[in-house]
DSSP file (Angstrom, degrees, kcal/mol; ACC not computed):
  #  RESIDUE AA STRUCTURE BP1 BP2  ACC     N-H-->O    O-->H-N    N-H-->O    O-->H-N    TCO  KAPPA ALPHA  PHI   PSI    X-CA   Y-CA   Z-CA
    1    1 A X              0   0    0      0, 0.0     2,-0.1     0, 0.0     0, 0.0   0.000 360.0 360.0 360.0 153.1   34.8   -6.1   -5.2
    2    2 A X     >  -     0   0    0      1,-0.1     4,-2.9     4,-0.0     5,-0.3  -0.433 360.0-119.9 -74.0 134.3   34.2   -4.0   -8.3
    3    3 A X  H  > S+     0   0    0      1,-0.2     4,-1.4     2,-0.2    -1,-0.1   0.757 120.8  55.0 -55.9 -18.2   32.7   -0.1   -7.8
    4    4 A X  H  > S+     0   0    0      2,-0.2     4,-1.5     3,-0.1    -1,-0.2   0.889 104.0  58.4 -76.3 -31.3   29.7   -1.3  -10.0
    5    5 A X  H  > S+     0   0    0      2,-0.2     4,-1.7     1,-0.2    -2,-0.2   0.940 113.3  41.0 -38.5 -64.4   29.2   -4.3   -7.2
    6    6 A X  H >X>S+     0   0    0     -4,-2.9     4,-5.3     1,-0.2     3,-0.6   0.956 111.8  47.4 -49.5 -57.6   28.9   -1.9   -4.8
    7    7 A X  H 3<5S+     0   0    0     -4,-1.4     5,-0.4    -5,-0.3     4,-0.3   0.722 114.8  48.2 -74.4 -16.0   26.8    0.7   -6.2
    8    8 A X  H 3X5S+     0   0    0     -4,-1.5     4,-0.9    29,-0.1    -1,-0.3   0.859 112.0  51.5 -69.5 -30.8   24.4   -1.7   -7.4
    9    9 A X  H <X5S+     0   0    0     -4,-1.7     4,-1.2    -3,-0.6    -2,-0.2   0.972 113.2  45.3 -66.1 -47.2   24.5   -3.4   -3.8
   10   10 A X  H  X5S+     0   0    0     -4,-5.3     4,-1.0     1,-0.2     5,-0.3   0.940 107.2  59.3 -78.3 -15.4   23.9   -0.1   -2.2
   11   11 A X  H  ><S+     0   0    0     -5,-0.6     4,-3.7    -4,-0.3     5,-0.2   0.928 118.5  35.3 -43.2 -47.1   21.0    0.9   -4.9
   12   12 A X  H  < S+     0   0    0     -4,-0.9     4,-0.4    -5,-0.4    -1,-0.2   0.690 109.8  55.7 -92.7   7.8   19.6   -1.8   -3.7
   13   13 A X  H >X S+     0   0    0     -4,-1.2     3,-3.2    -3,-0.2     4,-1.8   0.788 117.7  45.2 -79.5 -77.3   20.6   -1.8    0.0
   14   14 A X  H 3X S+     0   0    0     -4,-1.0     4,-1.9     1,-0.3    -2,-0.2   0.690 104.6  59.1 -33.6 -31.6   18.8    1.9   -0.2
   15   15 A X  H 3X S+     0   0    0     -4,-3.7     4,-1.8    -5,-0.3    -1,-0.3   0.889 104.7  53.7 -92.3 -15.1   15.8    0.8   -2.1
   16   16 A X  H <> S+     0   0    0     -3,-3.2     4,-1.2    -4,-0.4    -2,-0.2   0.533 108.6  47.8 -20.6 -45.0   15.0   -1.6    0.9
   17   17 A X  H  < S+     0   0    0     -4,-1.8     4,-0.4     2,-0.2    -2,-0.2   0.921 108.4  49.4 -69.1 -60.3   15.1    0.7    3.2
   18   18 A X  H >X>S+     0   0    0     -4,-1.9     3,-3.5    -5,-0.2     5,-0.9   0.934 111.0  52.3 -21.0 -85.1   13.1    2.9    1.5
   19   19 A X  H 3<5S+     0   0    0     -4,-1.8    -1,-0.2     3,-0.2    -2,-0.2   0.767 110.3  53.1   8.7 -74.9   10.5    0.0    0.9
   20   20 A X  T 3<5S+     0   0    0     -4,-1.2    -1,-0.2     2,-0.1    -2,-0.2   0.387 109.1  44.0 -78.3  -1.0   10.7   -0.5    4.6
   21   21 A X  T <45S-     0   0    0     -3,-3.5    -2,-0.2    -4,-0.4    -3,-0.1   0.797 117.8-113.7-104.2 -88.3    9.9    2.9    5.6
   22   22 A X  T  <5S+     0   0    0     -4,-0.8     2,-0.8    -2,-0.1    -3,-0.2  -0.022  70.3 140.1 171.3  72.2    7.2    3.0    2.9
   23   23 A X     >< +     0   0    0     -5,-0.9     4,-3.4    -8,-0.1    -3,-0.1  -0.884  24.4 175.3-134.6  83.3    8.7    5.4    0.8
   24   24 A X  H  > S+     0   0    0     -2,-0.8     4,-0.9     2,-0.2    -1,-0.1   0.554  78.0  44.2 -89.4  -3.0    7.7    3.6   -2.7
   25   25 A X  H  > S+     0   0    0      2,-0.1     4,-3.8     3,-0.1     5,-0.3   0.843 115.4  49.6 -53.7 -72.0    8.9    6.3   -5.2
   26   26 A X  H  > S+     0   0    0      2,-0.2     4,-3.0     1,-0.2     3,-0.4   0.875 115.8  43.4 -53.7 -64.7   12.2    6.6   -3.1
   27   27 A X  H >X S+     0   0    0     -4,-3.4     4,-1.8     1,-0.3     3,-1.4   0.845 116.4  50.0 -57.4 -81.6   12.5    2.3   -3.2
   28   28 A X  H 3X S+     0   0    0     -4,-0.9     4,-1.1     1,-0.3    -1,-0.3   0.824 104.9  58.6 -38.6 -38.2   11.6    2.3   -7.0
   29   29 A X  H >< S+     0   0    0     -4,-3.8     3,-2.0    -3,-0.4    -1,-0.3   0.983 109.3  41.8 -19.0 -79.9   14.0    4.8   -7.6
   30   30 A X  H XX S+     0   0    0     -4,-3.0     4,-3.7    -3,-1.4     3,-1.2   0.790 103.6  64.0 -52.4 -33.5   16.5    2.8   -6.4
   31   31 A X  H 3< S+     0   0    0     -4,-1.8    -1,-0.2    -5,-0.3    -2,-0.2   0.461 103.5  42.2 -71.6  -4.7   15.7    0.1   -7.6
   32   32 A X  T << S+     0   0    0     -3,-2.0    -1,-0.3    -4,-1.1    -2,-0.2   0.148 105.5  67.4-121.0   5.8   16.1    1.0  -11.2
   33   33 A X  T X> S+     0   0    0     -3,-1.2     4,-3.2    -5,-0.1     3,-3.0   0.790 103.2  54.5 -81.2 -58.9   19.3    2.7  -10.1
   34   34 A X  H 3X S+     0   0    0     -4,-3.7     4,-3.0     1,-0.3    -2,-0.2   0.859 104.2  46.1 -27.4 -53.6   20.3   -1.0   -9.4
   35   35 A X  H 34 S+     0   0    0      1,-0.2    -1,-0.3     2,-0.2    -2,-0.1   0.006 109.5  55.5-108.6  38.8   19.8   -2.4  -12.3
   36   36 A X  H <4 S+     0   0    0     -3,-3.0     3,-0.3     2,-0.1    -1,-0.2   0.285 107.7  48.9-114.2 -20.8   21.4    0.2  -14.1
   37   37 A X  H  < S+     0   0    0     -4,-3.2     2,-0.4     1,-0.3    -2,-0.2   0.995 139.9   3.3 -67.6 -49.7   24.4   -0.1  -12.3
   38   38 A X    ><  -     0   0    0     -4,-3.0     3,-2.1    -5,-0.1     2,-0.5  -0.897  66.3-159.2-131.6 112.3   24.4   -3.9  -12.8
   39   39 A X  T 3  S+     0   0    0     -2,-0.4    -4,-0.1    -3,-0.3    -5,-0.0  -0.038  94.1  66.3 -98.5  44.7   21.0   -5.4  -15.3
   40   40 A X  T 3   +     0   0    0     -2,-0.5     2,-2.1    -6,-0.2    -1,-0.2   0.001  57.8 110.6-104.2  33.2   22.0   -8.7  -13.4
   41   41 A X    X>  -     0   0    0     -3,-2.1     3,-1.4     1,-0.2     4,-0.8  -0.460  48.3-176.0 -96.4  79.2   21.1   -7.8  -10.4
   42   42 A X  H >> S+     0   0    0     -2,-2.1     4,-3.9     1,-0.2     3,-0.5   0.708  74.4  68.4 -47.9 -28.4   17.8  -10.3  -10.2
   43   43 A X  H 3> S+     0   0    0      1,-0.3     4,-1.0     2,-0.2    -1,-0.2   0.927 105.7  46.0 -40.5 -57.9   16.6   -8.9   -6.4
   44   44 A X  H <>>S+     0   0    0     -3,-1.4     5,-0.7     1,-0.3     4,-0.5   0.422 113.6  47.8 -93.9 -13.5   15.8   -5.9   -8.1
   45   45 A X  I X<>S+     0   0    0     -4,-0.8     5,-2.0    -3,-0.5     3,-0.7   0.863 107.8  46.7 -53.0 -80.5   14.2   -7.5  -10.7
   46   46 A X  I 3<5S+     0   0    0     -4,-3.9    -2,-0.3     1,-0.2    -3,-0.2   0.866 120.4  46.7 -64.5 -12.9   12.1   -9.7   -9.3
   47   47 A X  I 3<5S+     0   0    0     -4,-1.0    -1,-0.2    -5,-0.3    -3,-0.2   0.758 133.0   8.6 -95.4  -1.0   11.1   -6.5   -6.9
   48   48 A X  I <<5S+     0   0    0     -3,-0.7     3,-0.3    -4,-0.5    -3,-0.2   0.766 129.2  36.8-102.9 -78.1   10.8   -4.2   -9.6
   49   49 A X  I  ><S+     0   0    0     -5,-0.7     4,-3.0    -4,-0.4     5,-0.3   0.417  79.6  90.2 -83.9 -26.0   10.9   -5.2  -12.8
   50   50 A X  H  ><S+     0   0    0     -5,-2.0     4,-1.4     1,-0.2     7,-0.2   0.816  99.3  52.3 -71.8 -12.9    9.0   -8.7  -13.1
   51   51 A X  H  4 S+     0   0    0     -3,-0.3    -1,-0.2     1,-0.2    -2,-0.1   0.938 111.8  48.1 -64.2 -35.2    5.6   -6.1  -13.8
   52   52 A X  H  4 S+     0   0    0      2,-0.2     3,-0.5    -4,-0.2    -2,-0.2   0.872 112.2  41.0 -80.2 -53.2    7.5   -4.6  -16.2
   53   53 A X  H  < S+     0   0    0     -4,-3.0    -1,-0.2     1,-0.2    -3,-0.2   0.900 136.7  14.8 -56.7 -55.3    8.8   -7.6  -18.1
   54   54 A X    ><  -     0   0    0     -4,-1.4     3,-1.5    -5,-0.3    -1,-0.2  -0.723  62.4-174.5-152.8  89.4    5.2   -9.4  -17.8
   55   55 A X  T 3  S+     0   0    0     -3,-0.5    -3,-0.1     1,-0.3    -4,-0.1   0.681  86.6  47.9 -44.7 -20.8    2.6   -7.1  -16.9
   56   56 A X  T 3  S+     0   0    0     -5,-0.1     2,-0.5     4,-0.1    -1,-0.3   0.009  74.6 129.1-124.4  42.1    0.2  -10.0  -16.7
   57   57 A X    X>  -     0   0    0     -3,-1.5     4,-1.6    -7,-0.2     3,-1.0  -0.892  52.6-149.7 -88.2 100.2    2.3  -12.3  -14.7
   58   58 A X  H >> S+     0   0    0     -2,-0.5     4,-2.7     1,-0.3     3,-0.7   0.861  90.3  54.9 -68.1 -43.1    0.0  -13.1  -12.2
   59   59 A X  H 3> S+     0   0    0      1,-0.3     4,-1.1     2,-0.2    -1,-0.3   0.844 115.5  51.1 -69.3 -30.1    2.6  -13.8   -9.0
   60   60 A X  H <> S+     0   0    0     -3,-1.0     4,-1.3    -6,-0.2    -1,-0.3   0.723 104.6  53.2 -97.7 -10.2    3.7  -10.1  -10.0
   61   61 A X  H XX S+     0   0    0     -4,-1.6     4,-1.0    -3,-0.7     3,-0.8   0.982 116.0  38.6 -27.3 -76.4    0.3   -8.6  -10.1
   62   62 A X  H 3X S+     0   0    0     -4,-2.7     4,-1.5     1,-0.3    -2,-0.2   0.609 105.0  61.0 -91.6  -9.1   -0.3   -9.7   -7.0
   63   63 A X  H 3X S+     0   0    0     -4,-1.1     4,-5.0    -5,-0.3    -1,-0.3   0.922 109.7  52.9 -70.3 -39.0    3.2   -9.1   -5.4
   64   64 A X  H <X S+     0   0    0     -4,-1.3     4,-0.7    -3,-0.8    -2,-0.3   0.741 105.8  51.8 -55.0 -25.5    2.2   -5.2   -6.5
   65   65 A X  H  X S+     0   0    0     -4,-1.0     4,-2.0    15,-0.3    12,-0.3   0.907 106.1  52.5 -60.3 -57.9   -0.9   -5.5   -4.7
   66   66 A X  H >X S+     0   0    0     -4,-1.5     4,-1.2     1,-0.2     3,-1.0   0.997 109.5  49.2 -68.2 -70.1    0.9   -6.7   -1.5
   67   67 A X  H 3X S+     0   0    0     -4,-5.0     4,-1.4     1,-0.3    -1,-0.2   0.877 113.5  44.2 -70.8 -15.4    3.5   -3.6   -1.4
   68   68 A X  H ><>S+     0   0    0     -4,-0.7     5,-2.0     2,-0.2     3,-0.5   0.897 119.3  45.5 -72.8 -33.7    0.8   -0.9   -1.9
   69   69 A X  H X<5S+     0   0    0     -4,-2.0     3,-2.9    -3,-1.0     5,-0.2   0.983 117.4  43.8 -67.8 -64.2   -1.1   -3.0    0.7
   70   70 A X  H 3<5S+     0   0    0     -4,-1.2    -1,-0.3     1,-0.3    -2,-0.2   0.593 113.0  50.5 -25.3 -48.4    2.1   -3.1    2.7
   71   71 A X  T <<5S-     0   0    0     -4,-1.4    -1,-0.3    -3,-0.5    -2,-0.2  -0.127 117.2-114.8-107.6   5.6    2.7    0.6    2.0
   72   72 A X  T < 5S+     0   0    0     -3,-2.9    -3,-0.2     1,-0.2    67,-0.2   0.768  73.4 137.1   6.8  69.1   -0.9    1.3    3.2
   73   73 A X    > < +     0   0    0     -5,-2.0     3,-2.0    -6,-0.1     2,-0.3  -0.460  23.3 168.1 -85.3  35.1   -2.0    2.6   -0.2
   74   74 A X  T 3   +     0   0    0      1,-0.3     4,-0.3    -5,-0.2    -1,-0.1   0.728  65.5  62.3 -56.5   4.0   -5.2    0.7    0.2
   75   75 A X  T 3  S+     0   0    0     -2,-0.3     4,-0.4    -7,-0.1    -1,-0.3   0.846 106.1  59.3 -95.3 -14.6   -7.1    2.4   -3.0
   76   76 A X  S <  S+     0   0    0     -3,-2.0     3,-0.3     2,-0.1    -2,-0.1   0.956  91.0  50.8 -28.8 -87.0   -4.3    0.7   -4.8
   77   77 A X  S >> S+     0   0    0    -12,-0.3     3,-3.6    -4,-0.3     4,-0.8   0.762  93.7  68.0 -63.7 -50.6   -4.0   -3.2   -4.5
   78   78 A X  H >> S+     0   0    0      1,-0.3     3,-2.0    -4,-0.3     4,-1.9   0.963  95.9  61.4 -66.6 -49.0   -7.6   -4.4   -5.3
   79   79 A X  H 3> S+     0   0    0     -4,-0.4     4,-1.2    -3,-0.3    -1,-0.3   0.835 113.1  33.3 -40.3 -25.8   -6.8   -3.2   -8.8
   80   80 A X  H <4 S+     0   0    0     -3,-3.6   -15,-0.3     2,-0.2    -1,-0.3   0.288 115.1  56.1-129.9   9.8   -4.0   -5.7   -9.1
   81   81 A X  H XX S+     0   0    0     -3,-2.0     4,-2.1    -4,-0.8     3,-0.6   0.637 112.0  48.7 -74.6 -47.6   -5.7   -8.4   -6.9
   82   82 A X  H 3< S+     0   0    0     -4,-1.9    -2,-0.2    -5,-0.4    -3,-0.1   0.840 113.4  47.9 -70.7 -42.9   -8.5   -8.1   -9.6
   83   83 A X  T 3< S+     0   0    0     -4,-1.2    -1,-0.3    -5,-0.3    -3,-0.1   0.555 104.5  55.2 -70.9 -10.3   -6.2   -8.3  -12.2
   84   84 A X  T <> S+     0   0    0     -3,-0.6     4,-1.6     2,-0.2     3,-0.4   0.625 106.6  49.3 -82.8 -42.3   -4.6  -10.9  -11.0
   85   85 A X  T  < S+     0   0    0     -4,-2.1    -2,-0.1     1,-0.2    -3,-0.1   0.606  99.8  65.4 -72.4  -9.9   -7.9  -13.1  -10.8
   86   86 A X  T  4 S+     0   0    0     -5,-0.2    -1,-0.2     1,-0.1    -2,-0.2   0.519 111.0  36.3-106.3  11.8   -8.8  -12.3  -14.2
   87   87 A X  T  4 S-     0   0    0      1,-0.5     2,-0.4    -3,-0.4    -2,-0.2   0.753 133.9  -0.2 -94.3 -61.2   -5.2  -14.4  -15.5
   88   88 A X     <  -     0   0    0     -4,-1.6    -1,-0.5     1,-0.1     0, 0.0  -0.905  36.9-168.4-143.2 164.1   -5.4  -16.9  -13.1
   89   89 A X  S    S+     0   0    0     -2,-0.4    -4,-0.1    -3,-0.1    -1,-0.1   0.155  76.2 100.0-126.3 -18.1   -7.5  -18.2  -10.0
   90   90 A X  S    S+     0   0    0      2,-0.0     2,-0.6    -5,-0.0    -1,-0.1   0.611  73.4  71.1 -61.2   4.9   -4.4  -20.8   -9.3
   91   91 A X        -     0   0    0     -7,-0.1     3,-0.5     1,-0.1     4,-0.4  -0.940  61.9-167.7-122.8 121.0   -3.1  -18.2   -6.4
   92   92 A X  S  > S+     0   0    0     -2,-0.6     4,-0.9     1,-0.2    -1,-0.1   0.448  70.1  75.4-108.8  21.5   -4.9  -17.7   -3.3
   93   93 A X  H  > S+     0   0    0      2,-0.2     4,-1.7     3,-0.1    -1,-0.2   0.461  87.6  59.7 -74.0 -18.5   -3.5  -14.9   -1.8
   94   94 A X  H  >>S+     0   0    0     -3,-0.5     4,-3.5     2,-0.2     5,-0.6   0.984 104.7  50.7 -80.9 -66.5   -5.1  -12.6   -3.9
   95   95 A X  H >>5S+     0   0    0     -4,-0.4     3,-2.1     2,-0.2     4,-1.4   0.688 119.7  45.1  -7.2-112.2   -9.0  -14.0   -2.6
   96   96 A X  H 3X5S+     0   0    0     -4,-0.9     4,-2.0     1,-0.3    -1,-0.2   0.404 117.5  38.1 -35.2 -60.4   -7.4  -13.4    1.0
   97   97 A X  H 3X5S+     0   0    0     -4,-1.7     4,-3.1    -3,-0.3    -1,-0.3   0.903 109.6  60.7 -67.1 -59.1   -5.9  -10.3    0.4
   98   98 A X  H <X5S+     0   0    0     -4,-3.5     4,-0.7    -3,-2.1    -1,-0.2   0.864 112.1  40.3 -14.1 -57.8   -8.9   -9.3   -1.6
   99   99 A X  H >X<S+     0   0    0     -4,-1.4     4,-2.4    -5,-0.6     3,-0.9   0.954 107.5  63.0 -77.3 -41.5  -11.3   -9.8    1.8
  100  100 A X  H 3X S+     0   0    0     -4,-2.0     4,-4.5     1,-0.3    -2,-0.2   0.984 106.0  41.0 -57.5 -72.8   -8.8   -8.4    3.8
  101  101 A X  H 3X S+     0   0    0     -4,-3.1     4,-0.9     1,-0.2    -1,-0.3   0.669 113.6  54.3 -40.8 -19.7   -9.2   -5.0    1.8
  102  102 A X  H <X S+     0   0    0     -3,-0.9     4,-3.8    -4,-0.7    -1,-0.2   0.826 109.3  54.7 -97.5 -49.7  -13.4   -5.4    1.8
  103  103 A X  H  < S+     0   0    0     -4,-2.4    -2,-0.2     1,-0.2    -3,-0.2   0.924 106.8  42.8 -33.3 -64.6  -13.2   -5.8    5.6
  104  104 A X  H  X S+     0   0    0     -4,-4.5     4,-3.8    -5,-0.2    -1,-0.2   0.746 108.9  57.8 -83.2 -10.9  -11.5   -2.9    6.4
  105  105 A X  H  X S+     0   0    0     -4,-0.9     4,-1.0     1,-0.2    -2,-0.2   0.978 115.1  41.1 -73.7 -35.2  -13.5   -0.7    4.0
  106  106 A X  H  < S+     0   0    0     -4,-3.8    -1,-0.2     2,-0.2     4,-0.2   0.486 106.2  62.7 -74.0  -5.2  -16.6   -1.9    5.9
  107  107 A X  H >> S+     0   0    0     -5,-0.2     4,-2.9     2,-0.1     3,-1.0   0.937  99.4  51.9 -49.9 -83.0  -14.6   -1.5    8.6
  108  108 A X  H 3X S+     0   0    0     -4,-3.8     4,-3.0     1,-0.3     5,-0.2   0.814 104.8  56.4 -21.8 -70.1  -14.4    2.5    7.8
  109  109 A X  H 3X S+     0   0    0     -4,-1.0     4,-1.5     1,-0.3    -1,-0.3   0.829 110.5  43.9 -58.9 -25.9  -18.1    2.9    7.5
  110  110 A X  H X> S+     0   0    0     -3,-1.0     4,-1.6    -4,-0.2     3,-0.9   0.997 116.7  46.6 -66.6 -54.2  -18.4    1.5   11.1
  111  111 A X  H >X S+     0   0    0     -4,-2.9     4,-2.9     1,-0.2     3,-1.0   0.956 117.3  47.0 -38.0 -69.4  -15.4    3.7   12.3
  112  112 A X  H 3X S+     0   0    0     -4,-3.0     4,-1.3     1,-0.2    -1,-0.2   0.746 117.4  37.7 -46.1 -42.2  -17.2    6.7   10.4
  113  113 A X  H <X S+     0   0    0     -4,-1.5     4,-0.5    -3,-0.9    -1,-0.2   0.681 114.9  57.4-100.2 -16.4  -20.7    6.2   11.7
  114  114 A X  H XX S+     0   0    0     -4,-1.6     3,-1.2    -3,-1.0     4,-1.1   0.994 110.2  44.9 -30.2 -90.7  -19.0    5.3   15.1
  115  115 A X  H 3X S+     0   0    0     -4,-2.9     4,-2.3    12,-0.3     5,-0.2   0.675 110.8  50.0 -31.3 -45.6  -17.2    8.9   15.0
  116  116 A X  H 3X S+     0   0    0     -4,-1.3     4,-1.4    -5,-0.3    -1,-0.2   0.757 113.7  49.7 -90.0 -25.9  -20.5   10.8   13.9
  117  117 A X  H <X S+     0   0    0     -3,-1.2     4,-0.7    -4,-0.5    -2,-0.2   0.979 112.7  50.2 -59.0 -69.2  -22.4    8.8   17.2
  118  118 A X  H  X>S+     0   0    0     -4,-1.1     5,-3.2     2,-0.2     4,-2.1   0.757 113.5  39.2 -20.9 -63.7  -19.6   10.0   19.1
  119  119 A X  H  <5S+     0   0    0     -4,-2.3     5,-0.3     3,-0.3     4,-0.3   0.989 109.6  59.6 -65.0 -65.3  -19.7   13.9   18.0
  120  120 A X  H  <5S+     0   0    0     -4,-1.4    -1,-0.2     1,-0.3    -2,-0.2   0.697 107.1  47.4 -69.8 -15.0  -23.3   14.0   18.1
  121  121 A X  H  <5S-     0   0    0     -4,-0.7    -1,-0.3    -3,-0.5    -2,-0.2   0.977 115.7-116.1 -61.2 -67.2  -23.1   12.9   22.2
  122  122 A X  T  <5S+     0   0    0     -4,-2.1    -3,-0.3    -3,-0.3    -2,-0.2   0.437  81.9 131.6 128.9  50.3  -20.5   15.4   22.5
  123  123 A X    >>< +     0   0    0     -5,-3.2     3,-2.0    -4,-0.3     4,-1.1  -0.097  26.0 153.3-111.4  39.3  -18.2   12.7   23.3
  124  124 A X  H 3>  +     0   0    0     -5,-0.3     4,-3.0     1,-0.3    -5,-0.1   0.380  56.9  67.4 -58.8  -4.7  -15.7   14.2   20.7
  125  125 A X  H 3> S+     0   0    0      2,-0.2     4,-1.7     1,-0.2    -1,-0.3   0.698 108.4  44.0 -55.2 -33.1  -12.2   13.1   21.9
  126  126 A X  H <>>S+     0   0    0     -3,-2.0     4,-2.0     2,-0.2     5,-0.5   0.856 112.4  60.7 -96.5 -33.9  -13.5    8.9   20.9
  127  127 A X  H >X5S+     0   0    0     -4,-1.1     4,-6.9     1,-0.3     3,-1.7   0.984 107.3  38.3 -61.6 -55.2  -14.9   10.6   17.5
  128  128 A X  H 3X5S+     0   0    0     -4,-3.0     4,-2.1     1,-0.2    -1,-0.3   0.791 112.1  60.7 -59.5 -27.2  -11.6   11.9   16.3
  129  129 A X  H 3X5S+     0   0    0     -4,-1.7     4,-1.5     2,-0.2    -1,-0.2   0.791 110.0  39.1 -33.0 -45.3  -10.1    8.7   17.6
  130  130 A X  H <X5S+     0   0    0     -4,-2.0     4,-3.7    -3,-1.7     5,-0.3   0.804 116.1  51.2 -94.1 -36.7  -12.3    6.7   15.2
  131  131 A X  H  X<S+     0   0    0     -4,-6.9     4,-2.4    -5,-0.5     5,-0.5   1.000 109.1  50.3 -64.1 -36.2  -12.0    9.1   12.3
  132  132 A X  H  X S+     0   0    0     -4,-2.1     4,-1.8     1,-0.2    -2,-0.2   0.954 107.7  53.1 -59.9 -48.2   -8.4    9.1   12.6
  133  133 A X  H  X S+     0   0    0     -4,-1.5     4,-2.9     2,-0.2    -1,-0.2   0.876 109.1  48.5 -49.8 -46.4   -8.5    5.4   12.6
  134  134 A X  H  X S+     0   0    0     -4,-3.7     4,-2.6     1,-0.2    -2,-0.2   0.981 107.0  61.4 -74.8 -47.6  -10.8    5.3    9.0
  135  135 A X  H  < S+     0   0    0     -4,-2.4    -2,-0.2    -5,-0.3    -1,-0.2   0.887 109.9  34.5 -27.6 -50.3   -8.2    7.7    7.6
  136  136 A X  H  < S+     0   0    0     -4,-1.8     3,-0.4    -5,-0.5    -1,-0.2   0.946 118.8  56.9 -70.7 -42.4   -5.2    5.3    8.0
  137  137 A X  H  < S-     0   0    0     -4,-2.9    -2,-0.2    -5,-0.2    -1,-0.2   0.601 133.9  -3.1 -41.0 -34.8   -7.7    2.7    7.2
  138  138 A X    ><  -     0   0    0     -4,-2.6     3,-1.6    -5,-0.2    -1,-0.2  -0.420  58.9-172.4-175.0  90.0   -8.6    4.4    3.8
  139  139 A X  T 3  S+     0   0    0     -3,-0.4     6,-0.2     1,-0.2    -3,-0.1   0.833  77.4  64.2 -35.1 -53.9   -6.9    7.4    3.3
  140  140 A X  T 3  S+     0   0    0      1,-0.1     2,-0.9     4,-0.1    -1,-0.2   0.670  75.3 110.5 -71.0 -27.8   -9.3    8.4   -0.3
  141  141 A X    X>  -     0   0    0     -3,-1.6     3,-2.6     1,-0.2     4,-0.6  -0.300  50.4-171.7-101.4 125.2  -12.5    8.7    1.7
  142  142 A X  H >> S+     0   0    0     -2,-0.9     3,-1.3     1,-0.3     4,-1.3   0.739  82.1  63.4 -33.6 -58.4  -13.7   12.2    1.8
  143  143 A X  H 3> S+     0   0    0      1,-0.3     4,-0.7     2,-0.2    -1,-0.3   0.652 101.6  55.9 -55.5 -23.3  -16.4   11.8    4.3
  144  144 A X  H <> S+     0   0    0     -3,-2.6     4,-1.6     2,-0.2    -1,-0.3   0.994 112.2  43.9 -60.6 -61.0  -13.5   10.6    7.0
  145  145 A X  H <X S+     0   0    0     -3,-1.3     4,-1.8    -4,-0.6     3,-0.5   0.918 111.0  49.2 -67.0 -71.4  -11.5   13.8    6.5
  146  146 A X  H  X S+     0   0    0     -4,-1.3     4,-1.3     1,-0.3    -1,-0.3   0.708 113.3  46.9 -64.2 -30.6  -14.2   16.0    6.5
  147  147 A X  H >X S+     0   0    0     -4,-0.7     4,-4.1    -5,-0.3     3,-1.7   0.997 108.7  55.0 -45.3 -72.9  -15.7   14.4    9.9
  148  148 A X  H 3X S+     0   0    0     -4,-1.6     4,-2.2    -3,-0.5    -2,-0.2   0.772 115.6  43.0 -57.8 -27.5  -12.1   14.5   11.6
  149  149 A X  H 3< S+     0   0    0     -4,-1.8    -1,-0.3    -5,-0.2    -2,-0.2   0.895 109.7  51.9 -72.5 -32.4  -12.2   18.4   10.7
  150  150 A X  H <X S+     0   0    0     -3,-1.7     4,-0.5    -4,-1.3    -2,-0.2   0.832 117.9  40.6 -69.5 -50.0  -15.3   18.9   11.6
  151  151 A X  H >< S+     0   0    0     -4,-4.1     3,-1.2     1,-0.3    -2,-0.2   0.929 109.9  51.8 -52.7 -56.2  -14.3   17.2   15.1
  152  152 A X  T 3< S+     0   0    0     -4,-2.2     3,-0.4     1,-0.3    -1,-0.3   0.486 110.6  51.4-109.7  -1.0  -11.3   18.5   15.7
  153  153 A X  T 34 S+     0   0    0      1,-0.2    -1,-0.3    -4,-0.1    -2,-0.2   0.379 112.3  52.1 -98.9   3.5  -13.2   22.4   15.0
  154  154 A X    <<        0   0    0     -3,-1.2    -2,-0.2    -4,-0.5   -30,-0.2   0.193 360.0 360.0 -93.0  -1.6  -15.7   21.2   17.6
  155  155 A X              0   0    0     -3,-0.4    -3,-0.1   -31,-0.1    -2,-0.1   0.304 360.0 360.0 -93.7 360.0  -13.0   20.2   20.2
């Protein structure tokens, strides 16, 4: 095999990994390292690049939705679920995925109000439990952090 064969393979070995840790800079990175090494190297394309190509390509909308989701970005993917519904309605993964997200955000406030039951008992070990849980659950929302601080200076 050729030294561009390789170094494209291990671009793209590397940006997999990456990926699979959920190190999404590090995987795009690579992934455009790939297809400079070889710009026929379709994996990296289609994991990369099909946004890029045709931003309003619905199956790649919603494959971007699915790695942020994947990547537990949740304030991400309903943008590109959403966008994804407003080209086509033929795909039902986005709907599913869509609910999935709505779930767990109503999820959080249960977690949250859970936590704040919890604290006020003085049972604070089960509060931080449940704030730590809406954090991973939705990283963006303030009122989680500020709880789980609150808790863990009450401990």
């Amino acid at each position: 095999m050729s030294t561009m064969h390789w170094g494209y393979l291990d671009a793209g070995n590397l940006a997999g990994i990456y990926y699979e840790q959920s190190q999404l800079d590090m995987a795009i990175l690579h992934y455009k390292q790939a297809i400079n090494c070889d710009s026929t190297f379709i994996e990296a394309y289609n994991n990369l690049s099909c946004f890029a190509l045709q931003p309003n390509h619905p199956q790649a909308l919603s494959s971007l939705g699915s790695i942020y989701m994947d990547c537990n970005m949740m304030s991400v993917p309903a943008s590109f679920y959403k966008a994804t519904l407003a080209v086509t309605t033929g795909i039902s993964a986005p709907f599913n995925n869509l609910a999935i997200i709505y779930k767990q955000q109503t999820a959080v406030d249960g977690l949250v109000n859970r936590g704040n039951t919890f604290k006020e008992i003085g049972r604070v070990t089960e509060a931080i439990q449940d704030y730590i849980r809406a954090v991973n659950i939705r990283p963006t929302m303030p009122e989680a952090h500020a709880n789980l601080a609150s808790a863990y200076k009450d401990r």
